[in-house]
N, C-alpha and C positions, 0 to 999 in steps of 0.2 A: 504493500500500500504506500509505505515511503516511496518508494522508487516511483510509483505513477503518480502521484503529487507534485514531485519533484519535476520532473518530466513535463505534464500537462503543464504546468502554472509557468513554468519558463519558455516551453513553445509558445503557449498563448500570448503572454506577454509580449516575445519577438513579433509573433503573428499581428499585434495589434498595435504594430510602430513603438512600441515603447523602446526607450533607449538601453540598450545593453546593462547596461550600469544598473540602472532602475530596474530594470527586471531581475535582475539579480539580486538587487531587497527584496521584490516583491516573493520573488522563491525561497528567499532566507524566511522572510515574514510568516510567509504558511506554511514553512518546514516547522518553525518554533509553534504557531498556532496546535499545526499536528500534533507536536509531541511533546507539549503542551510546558511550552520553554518559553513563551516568550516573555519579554524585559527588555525594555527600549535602551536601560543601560548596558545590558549584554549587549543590544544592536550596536550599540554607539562605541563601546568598548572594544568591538570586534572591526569595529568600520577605521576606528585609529591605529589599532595592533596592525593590519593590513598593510597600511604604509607606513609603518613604524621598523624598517629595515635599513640599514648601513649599505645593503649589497642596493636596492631598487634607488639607491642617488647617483649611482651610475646611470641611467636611463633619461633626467635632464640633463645629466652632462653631452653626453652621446647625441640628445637631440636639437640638445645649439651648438655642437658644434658641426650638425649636419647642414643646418640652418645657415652658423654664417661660412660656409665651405660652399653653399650656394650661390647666397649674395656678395661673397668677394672672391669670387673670380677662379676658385680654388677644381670649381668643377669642369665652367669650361675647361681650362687649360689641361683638367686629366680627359677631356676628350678630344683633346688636339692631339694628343702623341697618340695614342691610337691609330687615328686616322692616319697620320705620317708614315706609320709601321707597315701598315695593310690594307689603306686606302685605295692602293694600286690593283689591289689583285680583284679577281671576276668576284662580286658580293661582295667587296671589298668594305663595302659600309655595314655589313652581317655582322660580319669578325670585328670590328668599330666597336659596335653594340655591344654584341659582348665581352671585350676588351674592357673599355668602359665601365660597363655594369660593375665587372670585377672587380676593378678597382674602387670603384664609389662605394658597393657593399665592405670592401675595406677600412672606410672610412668610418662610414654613417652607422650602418647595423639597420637603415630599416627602406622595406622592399618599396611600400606608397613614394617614399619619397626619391629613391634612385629611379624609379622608372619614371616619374614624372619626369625629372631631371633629366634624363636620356632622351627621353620620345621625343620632349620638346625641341631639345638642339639637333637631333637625326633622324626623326621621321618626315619633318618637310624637305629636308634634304634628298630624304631617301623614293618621296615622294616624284618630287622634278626631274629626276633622274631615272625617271623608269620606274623603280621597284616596286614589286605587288605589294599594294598596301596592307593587303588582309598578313599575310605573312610577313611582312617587314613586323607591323605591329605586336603579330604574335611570338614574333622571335624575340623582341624591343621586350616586351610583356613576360615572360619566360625566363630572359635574364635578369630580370629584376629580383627574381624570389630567391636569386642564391644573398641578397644580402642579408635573411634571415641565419645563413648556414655560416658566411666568411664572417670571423672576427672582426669588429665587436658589434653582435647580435644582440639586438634590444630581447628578442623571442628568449635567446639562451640564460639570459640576466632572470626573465620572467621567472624560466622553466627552474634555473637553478635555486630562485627563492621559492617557488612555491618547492618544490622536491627535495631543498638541504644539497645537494650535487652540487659539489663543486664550480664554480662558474668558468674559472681559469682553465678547470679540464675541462670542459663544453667548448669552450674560447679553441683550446688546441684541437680538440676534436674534428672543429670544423672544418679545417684549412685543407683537407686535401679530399673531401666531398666536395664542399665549394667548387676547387677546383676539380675538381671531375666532372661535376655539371656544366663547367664553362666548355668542358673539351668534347661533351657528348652534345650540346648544344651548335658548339662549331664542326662539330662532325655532321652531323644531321642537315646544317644549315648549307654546308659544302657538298655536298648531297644533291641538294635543291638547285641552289646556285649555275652548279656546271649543267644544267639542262634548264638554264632559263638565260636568254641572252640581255644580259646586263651589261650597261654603258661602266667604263672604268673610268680612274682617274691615272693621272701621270703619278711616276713613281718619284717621292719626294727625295732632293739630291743629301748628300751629308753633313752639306750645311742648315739644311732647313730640320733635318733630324736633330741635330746637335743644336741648335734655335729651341725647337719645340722640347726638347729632352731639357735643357737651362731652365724652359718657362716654368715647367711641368716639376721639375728635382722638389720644389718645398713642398708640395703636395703631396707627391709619391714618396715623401720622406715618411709621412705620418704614422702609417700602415707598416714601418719596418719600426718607427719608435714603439709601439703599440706591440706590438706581437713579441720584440726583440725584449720588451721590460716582464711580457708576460713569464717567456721562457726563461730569463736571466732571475725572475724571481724580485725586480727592481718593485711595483706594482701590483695591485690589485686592480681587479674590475674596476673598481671605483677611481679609484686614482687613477688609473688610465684614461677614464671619461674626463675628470680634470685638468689634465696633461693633454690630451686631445682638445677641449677646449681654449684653454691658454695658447696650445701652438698654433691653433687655425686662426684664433682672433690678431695674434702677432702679425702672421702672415697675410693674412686679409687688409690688414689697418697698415703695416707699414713695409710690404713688402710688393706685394700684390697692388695697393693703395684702391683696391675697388670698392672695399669696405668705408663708409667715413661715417666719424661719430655720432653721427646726426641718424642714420640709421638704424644704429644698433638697438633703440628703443622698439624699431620695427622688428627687428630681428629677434630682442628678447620676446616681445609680448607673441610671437606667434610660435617659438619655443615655448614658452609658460604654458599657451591654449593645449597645445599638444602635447605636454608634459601632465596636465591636468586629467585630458580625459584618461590616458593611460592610468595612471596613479589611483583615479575614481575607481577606475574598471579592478585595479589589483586591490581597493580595501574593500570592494560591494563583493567582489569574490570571495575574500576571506570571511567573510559573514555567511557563504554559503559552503565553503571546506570547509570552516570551523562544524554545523551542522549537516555535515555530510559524514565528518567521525564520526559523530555523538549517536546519529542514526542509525552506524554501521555498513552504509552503503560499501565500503569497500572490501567491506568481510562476505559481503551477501554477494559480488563481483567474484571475491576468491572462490567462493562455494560453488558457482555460477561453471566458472572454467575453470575449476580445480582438476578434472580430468585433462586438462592442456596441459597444464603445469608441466609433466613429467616431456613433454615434447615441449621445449623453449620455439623453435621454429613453427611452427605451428602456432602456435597463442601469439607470436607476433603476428604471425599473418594474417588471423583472427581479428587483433588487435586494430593494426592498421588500417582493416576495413573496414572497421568500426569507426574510426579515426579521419578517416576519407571522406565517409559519409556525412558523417557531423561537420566536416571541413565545407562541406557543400554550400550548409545554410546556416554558418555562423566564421565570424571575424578570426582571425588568427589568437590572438591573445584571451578573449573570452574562452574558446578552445583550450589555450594551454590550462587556462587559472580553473576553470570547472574538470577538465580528466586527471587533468595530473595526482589529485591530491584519491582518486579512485583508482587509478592504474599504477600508481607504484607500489604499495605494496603486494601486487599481483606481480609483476616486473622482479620485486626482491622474493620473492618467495620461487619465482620459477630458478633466483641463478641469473638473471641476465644481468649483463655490468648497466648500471644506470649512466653512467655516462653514454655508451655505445645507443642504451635505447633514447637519451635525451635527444639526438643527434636525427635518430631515426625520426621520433614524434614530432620534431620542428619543421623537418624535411615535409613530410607527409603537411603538415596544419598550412605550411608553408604555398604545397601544391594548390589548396583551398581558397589560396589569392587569387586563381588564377582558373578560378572554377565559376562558371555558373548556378544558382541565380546571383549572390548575394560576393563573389571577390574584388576585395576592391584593388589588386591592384589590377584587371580587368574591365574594370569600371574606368578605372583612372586612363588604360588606354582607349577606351570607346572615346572618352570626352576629349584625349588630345587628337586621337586623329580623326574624330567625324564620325569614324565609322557606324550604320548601325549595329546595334547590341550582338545580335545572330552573326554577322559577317565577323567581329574580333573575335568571339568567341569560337568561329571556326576557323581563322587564320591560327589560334591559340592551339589548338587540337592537338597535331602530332606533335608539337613541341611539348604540350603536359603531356602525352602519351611515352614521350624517351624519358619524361622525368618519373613518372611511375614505374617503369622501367628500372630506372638505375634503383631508386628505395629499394625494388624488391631484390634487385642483384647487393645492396647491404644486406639486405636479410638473410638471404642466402650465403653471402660473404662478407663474413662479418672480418676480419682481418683485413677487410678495405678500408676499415675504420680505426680497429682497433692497433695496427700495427705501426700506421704512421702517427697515431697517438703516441704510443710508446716510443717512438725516434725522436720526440718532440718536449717530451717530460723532463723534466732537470733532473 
């Protein structure tokens, strides 16, 4: 009876426009009604415990320094050497894209905003040029979701407060999934490419590489401070968000000079907005873990698939499609902040490393951006390129389809994950 409570009053709620957030009291409210808990100070109490975490102030750090990495010049310029690199060759603006992407998921950690950031500066490009827009988009769209997987992942910060896992080992985890989606993506896209005739560009001389690589060096620096303090042990999460902050404003204001102080007001208040609804959505959550222990839902889960148990590969597979599905018709972070706190001790009790499965779970909620009805990084391509709703969403298609793909080749091989982890650990 818990479980369909639970279930009904939070679909309904999505169902009837209510905001994420708010739904997620509202399903706390008649969980405690049910089981006959409720106390507005426990709500209240449980709604400040929430964001009451050291590791989640990583997460405004991380989203102004996405912010001003946009507004001062920090992004163009990481998709200028791209272009310089591999502009030249047939699809040459493909491999751009995802080049790009890469690297901004580097930066930032979050997918709505790297894809915005991409589309905009190469799909009218990619546009006048020839290239089919349904596909250009869904490629543009595709690469965007690995900046949930590359360091630093606002998703992994989530996953590892809600789940205790380590964030640093998520952080290292990610980095060579990430990059395997970029390579099965430009595989796929080269693919295409060579049986569509596409207008090239000239191949940029040594001088103009070495130009664009000068412009480009403080940007591209970020991404080696960042990962290089994780692995040395210099930093935490958190303090890396800080230190990512401080260096892009540096560079922005007095290096770059496309930042000026008169903006930065703009820049913080739309970091704040954006930092706010995140933060809302992680304390309304914890109002609904919190009673989602106390119910037992996660014991009535193990009981559920306690015959999987004994087969780890299997109850992941289970798992994931279960995973998949909910990804369909709910936001990436709501996702992580409602299963997490019922699938891991299902996760610990089979044996699986929770790191190796955080990695899997982000991937998959990750896929869900870019899913029909409700992803918004999907959404975010319909509005940059025009396209109707139907036509992105089937340029989208076999690019989510290689990435469903690769998830279930981690599942099956898991030392795709686990082993360059281990090369990576201090």
């Amino acid at each position: 009876m818990t479980v369909i409570i639970f279930l009904s009053v939070l679909l309904i709620s999505i169902l009837l426009g209510i905001p994420v957030a708010f739904a997620l009291l509202v399903c706390g409210i008649a969980l405690m009604l049910h089981l006959d808990l409720f106390d507005a100070q426990i709500l209240a109490q449980q709604l400040v415990s929430g964001a009451d975490s050291f590791s989640l102030m990583a997460i405004p750090f991380f989203i102004l320094a996405g912010e001003i990495m946009n507004e001062g010049g920090l992004s163009k310029r990481i998709i200028d050497l791209p272009m310089k690199l591999v502009g030249h060759k047939r699809g040459g603006l493909g491999f751009v894209a995802i080049l790009a992407a890469m690297i901004m998921a580097s930066l930032s950690g979050s997918a709505v905003a790297d894809t915005a950031a991409v589309a905009a500066m190469l799909l009218p490009m990619m546009k006048t040029t020839g290239y089919p827009l349904e596909r250009s988009a869904g490629l543009i769209g595709t690469a965007g979701i690995i900046a949930p997987i590359i360091p630093p992942s606002i998703p992994f910060i989530v996953f590892g407060v809600a789940s205790g896992v380590s964030i640093t080992k998520l952080f290292l985890a990610g980095i060579f999934p990430g990059i395997l989606m970029g390579c099965c993506l430009a595989t796929l896209w080269w693919w295409q490419a060579k049986r569509l005739n596409l207008m090239t560009f000239s191949k940029a001389t040594k001088e103009e590489l070495c130009i664009s690589f000068k412009n480009s060096i403080w940007a591209l620096m970020l991404p080696v401070i960042i990962i290089g303090g994780f692995r040395l042990g210099i930093f935490t999460p958190t303090e890396a968000g800080a230190v990512a902050t401080f260096y892009a404003l540096i560079v922005a204001l007095f290096v770059y000079r496309e930042l000026k102080f008169k903006d930065l007001y703009k820049v913080l208040l739309t970091a704040g907005k954006t930092t706010a609804v995140v933060m809302f959505l992680v304390a309304a959550a914890n109002v609904t873990g919190w009673l989602i222990t106390i119910a037992e839902l996660p014991q009535m889960m193990t009981e559920l698939l306690e015959p999987l148990i004994e087969s780890p590969t299997i109850l992941l597979i289970v798992i994931m499609l279960a995973v998949f599905t909910v990804g369909m018709v709910m936001d990436l972070t709501p996702t992580v902040l409602i299963l997490t706190p019922v699938l891991m001790p299902l996760v610990e009790e089979a044996g699986i490393d929770p790191v190796y499965f955080g990695v899997l779970f982000i991937l998959n909620t990750s896929i869900g951006l870019i899913t029909p009805p409700v992803g918004n990084v999907l959404n975010v391509i319909v509005g940059v390129s025009k396209l109707p709703f139907d036509k992105a969403a089937k340029g989208i298609l076999p690019y989510m389809l290689m990435m469903v793909v690769l998830l279930f080749a981690f599942i099956f091989f898991p030392s795709l994950i686990l082993t360059p982890l281990s090369w990576l650990q201090p």
